[in-house]
Backbone of each chain as nested JSON, in Angstrom:
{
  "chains": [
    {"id": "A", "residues": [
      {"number": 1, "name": "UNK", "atoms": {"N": [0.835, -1.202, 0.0], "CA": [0.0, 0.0, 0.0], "C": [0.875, 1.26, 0.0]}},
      {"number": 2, "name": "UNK", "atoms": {"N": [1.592, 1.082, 0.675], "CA": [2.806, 2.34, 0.699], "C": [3.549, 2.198, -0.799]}},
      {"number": 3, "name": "UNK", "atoms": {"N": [3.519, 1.69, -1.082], "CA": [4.097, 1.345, -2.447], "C": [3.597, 2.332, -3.707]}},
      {"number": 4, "name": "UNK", "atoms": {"N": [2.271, 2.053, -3.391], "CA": [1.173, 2.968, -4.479], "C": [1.192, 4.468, -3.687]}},
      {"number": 5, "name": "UNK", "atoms": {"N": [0.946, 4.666, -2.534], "CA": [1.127, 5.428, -1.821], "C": [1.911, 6.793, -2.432]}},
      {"number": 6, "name": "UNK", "atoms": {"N": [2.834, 6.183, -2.72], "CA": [4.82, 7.101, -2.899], "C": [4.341, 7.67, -4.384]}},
      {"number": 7, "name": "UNK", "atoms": {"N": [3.777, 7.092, -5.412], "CA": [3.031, 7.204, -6.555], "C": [1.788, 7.44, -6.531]}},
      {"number": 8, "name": "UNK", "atoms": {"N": [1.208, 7.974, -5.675], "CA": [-0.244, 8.322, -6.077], "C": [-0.317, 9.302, -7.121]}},
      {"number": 9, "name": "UNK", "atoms": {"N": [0.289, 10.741, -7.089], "CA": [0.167, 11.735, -7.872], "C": [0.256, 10.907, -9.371]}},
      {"number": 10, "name": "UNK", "atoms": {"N": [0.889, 10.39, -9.53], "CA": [1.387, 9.818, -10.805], "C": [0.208, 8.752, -11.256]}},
      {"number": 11, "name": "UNK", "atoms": {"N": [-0.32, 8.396, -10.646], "CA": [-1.599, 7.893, -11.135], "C": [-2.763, 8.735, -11.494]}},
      {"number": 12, "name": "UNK", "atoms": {"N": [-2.591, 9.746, -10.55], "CA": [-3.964, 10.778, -10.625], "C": [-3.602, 11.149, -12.055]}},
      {"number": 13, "name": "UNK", "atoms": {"N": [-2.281, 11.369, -12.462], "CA": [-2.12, 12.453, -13.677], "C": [-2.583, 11.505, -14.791]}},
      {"number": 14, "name": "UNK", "atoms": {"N": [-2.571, 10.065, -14.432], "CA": [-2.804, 9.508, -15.63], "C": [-4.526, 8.855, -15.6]}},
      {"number": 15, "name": "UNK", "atoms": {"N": [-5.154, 10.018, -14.611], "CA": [-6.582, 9.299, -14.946], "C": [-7.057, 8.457, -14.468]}},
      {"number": 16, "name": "UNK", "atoms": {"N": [-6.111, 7.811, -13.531], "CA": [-6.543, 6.696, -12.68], "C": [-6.726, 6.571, -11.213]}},
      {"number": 17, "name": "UNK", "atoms": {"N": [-8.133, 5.625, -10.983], "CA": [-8.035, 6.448, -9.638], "C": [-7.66, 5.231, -8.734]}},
      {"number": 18, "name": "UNK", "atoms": {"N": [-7.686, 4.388, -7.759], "CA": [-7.136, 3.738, -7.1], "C": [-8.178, 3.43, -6.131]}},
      {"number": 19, "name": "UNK", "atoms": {"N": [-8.397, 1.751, -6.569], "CA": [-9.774, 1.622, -5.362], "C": [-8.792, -0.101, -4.724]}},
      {"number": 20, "name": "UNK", "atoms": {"N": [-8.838, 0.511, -3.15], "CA": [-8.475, -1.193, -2.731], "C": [-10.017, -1.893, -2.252]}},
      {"number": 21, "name": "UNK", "atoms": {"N": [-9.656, -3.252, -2.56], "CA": [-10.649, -4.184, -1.712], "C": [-10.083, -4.773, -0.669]}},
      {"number": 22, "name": "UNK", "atoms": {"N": [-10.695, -5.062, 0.518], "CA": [-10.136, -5.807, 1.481], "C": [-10.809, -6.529, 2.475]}},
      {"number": 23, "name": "UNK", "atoms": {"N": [-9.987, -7.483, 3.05], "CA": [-10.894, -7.987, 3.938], "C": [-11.062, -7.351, 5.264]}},
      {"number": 24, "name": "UNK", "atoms": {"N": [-11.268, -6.267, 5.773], "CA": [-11.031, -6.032, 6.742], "C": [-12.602, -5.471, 7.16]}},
      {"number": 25, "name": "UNK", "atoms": {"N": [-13.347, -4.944, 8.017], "CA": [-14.45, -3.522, 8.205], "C": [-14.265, -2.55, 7.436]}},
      {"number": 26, "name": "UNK", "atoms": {"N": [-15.471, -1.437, 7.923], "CA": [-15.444, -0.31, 7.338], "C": [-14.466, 0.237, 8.537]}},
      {"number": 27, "name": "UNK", "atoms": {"N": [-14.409, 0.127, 9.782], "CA": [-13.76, 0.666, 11.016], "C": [-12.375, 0.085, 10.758]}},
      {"number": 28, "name": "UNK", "atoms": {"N": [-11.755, -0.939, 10.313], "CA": [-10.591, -1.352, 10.004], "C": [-9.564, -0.497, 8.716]}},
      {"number": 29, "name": "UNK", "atoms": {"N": [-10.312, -0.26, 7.919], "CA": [-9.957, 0.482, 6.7], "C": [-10.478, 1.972, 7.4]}},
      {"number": 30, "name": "UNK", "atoms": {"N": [-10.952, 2.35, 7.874], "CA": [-11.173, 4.07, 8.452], "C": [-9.794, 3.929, 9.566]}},
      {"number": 31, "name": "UNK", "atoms": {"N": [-9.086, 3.463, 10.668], "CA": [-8.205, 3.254, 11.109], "C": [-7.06, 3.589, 10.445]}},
      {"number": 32, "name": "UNK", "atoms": {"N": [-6.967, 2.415, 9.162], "CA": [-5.836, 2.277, 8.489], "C": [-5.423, 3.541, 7.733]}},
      {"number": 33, "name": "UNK", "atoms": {"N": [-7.057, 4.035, 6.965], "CA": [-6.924, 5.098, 5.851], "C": [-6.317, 6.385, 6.806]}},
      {"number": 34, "name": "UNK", "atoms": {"N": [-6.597, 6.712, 8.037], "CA": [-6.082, 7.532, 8.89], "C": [-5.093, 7.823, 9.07]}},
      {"number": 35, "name": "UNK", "atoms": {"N": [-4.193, 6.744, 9.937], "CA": [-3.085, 6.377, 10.261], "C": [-2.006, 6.77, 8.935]}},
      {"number": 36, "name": "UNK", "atoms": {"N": [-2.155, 5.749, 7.904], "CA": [-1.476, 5.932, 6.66], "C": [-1.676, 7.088, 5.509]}},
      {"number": 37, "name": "UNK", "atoms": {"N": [-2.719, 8.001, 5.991], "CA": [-3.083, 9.052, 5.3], "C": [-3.083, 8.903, 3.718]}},
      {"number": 38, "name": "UNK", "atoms": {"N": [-3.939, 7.802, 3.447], "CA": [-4.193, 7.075, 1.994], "C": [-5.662, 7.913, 1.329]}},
      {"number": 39, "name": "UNK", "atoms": {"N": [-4.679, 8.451, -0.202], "CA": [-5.856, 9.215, -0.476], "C": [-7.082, 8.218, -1.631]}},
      {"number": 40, "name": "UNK", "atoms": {"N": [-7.033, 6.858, -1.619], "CA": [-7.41, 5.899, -2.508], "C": [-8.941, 5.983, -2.074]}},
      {"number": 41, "name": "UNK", "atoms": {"N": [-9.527, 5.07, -2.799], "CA": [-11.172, 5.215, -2.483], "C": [-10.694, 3.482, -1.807]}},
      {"number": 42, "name": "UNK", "atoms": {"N": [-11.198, 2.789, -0.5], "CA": [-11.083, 1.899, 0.698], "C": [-12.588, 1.679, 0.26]}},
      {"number": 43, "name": "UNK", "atoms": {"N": [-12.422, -0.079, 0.056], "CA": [-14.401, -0.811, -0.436], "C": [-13.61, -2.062, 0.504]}},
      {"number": 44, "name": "UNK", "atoms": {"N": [-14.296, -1.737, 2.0], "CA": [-14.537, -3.139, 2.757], "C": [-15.109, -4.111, 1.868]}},
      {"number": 45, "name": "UNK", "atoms": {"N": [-14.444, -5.474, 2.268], "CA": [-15.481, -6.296, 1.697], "C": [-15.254, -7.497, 2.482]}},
      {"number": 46, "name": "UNK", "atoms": {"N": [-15.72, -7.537, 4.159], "CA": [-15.711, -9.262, 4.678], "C": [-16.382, -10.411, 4.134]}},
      {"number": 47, "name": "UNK", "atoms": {"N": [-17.247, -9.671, 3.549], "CA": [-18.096, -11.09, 2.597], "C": [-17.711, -11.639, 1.852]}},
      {"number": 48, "name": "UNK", "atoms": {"N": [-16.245, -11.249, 0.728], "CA": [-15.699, -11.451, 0.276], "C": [-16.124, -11.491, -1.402]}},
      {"number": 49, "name": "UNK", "atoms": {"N": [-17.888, -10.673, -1.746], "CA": [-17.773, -10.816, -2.28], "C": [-17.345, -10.082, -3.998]}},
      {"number": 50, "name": "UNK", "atoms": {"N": [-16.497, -9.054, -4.102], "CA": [-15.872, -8.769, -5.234], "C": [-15.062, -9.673, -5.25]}},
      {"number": 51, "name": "UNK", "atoms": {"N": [-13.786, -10.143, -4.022], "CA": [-12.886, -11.611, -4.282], "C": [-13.259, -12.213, -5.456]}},
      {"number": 52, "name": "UNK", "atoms": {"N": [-14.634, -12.451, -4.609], "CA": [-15.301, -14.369, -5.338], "C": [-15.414, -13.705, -7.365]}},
      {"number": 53, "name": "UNK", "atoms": {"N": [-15.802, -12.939, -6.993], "CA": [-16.262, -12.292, -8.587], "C": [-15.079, -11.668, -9.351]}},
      {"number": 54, "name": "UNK", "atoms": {"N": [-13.715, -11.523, -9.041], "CA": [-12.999, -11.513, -9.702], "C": [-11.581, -12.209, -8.978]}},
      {"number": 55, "name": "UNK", "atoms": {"N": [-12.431, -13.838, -8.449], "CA": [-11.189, -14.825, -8.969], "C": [-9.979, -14.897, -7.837]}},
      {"number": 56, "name": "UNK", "atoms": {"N": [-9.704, -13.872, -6.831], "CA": [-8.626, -13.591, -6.136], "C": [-8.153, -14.878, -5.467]}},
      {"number": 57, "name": "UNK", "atoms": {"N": [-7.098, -15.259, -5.391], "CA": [-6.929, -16.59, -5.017], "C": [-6.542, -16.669, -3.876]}},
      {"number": 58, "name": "UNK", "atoms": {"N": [-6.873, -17.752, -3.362], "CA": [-7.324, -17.752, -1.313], "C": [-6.879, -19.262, -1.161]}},
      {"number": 59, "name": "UNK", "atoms": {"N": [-5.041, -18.775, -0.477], "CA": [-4.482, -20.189, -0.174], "C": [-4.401, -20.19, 1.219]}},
      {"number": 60, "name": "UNK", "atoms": {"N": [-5.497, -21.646, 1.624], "CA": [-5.509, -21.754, 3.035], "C": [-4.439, -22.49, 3.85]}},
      {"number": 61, "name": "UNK", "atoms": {"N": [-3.772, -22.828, 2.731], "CA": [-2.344, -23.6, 3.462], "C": [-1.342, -22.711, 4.018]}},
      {"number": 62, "name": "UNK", "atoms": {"N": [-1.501, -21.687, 3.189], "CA": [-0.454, -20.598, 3.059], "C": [-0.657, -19.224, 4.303]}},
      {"number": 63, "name": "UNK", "atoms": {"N": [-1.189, -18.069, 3.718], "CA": [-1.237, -16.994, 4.613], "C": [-2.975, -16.446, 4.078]}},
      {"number": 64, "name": "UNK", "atoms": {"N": [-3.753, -17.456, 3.647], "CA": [-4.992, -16.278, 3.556], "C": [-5.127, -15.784, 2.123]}},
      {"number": 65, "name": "UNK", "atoms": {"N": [-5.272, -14.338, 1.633], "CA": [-5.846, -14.18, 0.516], "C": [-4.731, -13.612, -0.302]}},
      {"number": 66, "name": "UNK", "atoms": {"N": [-4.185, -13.552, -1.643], "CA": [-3.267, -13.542, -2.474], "C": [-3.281, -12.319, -2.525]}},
      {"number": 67, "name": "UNK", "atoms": {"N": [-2.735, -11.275, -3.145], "CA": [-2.5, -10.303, -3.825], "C": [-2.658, -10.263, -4.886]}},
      {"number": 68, "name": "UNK", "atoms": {"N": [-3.827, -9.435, -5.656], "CA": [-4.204, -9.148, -7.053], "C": [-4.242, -7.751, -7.346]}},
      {"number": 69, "name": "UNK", "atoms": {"N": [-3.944, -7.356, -9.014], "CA": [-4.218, -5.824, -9.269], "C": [-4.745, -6.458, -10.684]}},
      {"number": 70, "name": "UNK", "atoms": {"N": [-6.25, -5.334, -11.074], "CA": [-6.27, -5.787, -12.263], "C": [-6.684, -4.112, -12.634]}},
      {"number": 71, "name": "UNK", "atoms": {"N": [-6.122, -3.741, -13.885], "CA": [-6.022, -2.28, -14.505], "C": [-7.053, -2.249, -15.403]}},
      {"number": 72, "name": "UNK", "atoms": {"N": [-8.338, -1.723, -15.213], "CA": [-9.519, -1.439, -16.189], "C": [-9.827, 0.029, -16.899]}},
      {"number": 73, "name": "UNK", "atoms": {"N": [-9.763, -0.065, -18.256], "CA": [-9.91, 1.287, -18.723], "C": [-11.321, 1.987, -18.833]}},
      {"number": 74, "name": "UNK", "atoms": {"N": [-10.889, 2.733, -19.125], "CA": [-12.474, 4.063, -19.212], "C": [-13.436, 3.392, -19.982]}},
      {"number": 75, "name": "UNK", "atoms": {"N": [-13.318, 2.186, -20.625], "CA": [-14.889, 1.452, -21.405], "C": [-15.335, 0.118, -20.791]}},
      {"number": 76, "name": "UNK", "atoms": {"N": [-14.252, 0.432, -19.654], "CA": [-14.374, -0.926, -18.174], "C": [-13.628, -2.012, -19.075]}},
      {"number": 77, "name": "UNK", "atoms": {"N": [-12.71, -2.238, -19.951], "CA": [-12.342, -3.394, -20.064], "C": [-10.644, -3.791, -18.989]}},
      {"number": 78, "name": "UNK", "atoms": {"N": [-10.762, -4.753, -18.584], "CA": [-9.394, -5.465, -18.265], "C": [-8.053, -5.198, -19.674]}},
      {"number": 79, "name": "UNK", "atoms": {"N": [-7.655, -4.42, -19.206], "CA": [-6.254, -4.654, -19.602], "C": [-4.908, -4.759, -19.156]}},
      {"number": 80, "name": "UNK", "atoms": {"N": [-4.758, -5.031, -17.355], "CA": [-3.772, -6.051, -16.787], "C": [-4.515, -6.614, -15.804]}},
      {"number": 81, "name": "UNK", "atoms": {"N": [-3.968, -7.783, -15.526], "CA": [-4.657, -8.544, -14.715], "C": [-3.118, -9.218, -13.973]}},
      {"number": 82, "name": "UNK", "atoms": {"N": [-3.309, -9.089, -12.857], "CA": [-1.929, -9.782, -12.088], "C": [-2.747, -10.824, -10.821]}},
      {"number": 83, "name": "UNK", "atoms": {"N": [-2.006, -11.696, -10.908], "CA": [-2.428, -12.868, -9.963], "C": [-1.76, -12.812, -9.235]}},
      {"number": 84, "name": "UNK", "atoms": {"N": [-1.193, -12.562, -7.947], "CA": [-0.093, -12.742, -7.06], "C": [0.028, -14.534, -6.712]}},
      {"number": 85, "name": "UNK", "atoms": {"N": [1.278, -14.592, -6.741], "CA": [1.179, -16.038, -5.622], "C": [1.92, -16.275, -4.38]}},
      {"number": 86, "name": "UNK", "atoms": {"N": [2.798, -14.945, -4.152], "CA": [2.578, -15.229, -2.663], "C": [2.426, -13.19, -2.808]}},
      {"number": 87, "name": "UNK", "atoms": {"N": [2.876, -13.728, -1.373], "CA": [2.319, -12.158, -0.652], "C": [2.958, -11.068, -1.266]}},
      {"number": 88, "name": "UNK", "atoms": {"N": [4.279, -11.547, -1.904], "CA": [5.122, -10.006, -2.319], "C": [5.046, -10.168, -3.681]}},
      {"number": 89, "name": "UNK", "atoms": {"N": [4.341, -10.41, -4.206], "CA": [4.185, -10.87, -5.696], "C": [3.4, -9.891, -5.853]}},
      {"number": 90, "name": "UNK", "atoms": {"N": [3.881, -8.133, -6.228], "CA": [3.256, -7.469, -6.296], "C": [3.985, -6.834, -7.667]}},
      {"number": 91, "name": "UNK", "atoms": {"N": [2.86, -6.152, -8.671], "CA": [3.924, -5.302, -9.651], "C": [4.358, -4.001, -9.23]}},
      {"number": 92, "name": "UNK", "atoms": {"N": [5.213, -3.912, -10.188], "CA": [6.043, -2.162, -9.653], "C": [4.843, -1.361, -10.356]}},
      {"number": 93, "name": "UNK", "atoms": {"N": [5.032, -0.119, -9.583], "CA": [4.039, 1.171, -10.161], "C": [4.46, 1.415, -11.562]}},
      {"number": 94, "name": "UNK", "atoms": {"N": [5.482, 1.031, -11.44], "CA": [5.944, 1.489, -13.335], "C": [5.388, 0.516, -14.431]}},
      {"number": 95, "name": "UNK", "atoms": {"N": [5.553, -0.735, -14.16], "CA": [5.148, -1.351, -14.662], "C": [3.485, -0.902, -15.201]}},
      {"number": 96, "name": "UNK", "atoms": {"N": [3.153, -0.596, -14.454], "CA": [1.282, -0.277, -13.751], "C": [1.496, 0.835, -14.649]}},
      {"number": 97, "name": "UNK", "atoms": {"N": [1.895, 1.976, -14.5], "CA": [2.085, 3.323, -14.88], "C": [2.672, 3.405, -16.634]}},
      {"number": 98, "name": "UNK", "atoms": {"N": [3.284, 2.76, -17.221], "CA": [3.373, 2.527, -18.192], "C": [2.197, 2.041, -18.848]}},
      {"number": 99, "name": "UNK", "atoms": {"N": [1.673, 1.027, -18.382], "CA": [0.287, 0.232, -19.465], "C": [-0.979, 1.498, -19.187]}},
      {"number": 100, "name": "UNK", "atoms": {"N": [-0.641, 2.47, -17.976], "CA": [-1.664, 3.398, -18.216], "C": [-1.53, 4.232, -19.271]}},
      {"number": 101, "name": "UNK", "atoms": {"N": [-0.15, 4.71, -19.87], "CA": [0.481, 5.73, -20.671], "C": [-0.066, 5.271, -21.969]}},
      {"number": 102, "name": "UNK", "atoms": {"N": [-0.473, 3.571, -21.913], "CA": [-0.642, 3.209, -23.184], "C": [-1.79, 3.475, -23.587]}},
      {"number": 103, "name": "UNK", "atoms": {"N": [-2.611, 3.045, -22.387], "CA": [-4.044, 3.024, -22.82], "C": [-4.824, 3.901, -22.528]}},
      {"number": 104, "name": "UNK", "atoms": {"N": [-4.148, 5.405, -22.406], "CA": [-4.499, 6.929, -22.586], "C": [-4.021, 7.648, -23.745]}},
      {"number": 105, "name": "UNK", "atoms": {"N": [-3.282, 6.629, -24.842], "CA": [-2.991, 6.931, -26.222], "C": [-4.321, 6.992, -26.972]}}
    ]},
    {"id": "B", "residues": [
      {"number": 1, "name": "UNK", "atoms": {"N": [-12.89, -21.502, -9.586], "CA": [-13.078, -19.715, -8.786], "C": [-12.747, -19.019, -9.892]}},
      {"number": 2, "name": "UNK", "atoms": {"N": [-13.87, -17.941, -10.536], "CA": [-13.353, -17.221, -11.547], "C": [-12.588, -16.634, -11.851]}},
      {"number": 3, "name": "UNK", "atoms": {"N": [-12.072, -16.525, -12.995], "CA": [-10.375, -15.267, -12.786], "C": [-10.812, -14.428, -14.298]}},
      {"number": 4, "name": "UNK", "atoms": {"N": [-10.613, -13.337, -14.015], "CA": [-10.88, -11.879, -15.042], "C": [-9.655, -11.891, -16.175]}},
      {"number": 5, "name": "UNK", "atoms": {"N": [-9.881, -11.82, -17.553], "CA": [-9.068, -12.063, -18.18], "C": [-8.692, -10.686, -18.732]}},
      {"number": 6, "name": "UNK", "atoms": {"N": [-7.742, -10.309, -19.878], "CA": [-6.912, -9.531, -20.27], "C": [-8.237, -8.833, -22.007]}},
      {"number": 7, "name": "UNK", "atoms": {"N": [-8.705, -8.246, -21.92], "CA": [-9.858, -7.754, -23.15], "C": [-10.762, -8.174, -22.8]}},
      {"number": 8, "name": "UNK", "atoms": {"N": [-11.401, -8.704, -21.496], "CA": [-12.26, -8.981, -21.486], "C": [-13.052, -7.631, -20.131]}},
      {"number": 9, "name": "UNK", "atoms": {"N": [-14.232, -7.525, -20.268], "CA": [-14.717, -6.699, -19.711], "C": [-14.665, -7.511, -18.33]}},
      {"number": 10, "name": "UNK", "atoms": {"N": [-14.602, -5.798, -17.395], "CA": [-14.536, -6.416, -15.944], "C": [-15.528, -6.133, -15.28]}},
      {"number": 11, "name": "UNK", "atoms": {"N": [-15.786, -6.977, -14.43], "CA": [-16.998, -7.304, -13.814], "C": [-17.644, -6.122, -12.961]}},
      {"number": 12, "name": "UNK", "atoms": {"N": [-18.88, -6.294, -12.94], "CA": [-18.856, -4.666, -12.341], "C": [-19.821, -4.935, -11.212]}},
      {"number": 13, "name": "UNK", "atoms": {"N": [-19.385, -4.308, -10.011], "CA": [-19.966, -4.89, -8.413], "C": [-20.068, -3.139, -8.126]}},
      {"number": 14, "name": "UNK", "atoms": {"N": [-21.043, -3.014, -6.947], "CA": [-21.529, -2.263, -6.228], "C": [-20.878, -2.791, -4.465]}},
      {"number": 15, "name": "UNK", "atoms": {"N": [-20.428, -1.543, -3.938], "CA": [-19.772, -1.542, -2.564], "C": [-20.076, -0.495, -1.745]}},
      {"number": 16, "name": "UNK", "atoms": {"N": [-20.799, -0.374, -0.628], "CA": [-20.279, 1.013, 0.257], "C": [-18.67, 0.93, 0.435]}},
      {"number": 17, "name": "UNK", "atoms": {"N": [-18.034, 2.375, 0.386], "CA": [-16.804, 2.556, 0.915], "C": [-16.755, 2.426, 2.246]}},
      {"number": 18, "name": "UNK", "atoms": {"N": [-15.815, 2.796, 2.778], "CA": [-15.472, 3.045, 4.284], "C": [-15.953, 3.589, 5.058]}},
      {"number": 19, "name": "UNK", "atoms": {"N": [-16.488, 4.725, 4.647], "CA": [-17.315, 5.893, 5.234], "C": [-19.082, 5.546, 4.528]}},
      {"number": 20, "name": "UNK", "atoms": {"N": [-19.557, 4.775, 4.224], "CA": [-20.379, 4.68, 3.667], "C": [-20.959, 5.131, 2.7]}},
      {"number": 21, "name": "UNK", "atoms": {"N": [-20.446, 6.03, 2.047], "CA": [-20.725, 6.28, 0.662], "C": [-20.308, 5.08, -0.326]}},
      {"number": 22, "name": "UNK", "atoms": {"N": [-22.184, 4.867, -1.47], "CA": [-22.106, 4.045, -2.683], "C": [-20.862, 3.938, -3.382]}},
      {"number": 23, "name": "UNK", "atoms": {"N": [-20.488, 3.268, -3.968], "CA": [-19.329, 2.911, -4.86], "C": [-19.835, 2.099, -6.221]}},
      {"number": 24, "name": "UNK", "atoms": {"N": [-19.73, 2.467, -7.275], "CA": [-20.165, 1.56, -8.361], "C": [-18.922, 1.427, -9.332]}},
      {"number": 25, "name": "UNK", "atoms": {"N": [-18.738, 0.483, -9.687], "CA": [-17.664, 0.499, -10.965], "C": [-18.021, 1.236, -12.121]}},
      {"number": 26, "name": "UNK", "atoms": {"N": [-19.276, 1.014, -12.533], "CA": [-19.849, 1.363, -13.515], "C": [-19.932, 2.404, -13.18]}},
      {"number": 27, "name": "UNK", "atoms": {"N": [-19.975, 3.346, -12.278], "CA": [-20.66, 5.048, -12.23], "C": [-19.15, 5.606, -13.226]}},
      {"number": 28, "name": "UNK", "atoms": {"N": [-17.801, 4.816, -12.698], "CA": [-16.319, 5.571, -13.195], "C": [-16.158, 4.658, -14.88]}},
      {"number": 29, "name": "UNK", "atoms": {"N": [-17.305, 4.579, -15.319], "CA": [-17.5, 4.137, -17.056], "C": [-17.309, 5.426, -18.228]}},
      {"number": 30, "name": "UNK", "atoms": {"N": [-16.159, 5.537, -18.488], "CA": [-16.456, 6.789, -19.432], "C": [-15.291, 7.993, -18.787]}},
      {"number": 31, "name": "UNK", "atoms": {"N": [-15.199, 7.549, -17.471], "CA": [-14.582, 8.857, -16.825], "C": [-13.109, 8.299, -17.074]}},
      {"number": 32, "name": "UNK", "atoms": {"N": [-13.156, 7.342, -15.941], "CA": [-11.418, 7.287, -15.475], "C": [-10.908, 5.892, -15.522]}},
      {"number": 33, "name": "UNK", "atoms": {"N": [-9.769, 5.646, -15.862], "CA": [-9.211, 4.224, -15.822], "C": [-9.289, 4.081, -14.25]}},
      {"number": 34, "name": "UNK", "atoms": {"N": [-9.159, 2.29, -14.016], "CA": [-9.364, 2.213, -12.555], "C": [-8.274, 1.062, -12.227]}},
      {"number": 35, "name": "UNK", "atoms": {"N": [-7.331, 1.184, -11.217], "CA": [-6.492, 0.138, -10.732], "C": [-7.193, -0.605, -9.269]}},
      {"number": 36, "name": "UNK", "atoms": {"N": [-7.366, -1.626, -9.626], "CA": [-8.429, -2.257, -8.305], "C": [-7.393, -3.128, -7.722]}},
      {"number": 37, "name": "UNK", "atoms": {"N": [-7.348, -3.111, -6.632], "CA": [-5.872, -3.754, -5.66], "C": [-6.941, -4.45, -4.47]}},
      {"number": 38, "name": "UNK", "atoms": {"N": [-6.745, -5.587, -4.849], "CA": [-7.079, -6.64, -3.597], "C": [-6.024, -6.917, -3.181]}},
      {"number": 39, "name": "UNK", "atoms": {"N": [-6.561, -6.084, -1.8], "CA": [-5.525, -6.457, -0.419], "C": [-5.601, -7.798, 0.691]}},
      {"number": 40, "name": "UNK", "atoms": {"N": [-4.305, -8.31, 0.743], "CA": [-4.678, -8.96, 1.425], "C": [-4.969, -9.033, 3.219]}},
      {"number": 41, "name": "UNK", "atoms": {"N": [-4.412, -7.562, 3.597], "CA": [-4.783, -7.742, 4.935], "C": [-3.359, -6.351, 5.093]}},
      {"number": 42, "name": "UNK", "atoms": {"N": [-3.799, -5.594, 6.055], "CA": [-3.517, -4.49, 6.404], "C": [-2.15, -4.504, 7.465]}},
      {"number": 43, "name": "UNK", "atoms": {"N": [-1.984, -5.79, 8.133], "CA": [-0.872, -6.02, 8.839], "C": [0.378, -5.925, 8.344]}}
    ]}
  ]
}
C-alpha cells in the first residue's frame, strides 16, 4: 500500500483512480486510511464478495488471501490482470504506470 | 473460482466505501481508468 502510496500523484495524472478491496471492516480500513493518510477510495469487503467475482486466489495452506491488481480502462475493459502467488508478488508502479500511458494513447 | 481475463470486460460490483458512501464500478465508465488492488490484509 505504501508502495502505491509514494506514486499516487502519478496515477492521478494519468486518470486513474485507485480503489483497494479488502478484507477487513469499514472501522478497520477508516483506522488504516487515517493512520497511513491514503488518499485511494477503501471498499470493505468481509463477505468477500468482489474476491469471489474476480477470482482472487485464497491459499488456506499458506497466509490467507493472495494479492491481485487488475487495470480497467475508461470502457471498463481489463487490460492487466496480475495474480499474485505469494504475498510479495506485487507489480512495480511502473510497470502499472506505463500500461496506463498506453491506454491513454 | 473465476479469474478476469486480459480484453475482457470487468466485472462490475456495487460496494459502500469506508465511510459509507455508494461505490459503483460502472458510475467511473467513461470517466477514469481504474487500478483495483485486492488487499490482502492491512498487517
Amino acid at each position: 500500500m505504501a508502495q502505491l502510496r509514494q506514486d499516487y500523484d502519478k496515477f492521478v495524472s494519468r486518470n486513474v483512480a485507485v480503489v483497494v478491496v479488502g478484507p477487513e471492516d469499514a472501522r478497520g480500513f477508516a483506522v488504516y486510511w487515517q493512520k497511513e493518510s491514503l488518499p485511494f477510495i477503501g471498499l470493505p469487503d468481509p463477505q468477500a464478495s468482489v474476491l469471489k467475482l474476480y477470482g482472487q486466489e485464497v491459499n488456506l495452506f499458506k497466509l490467507g488471501r493472495m494479492p491481485a491488481q487488475v487495470l480497467i480502462d475508461k470502457a471498463g475493459v481489463a487490460r492487466f490482470v496480475h495474480y499474485g502467488h505469494s504475498m510479495s508478488d506485487i507489480p512495480s508502479n511502473q510497470e502499472i504506470l506505463a500500461l496506463a500511458d498506453e491506454i491513454n494513447k | 473460482m473465476p479469474r478476469v481475463s486480459i480484453n475482457q470486460t470487468a466485472p462490475d460490483f456495487s460496494l459502500p466505501d469506508f465511510s459509507g458512501q455508494a461505490f459503483s464500478l460502472a458510475d467511473l465508465r467513461g470517466q477514469k481508468n481504474v487500478l483495483l488492488v485486492f488487499n490482502r490484509t492491512f498487517q
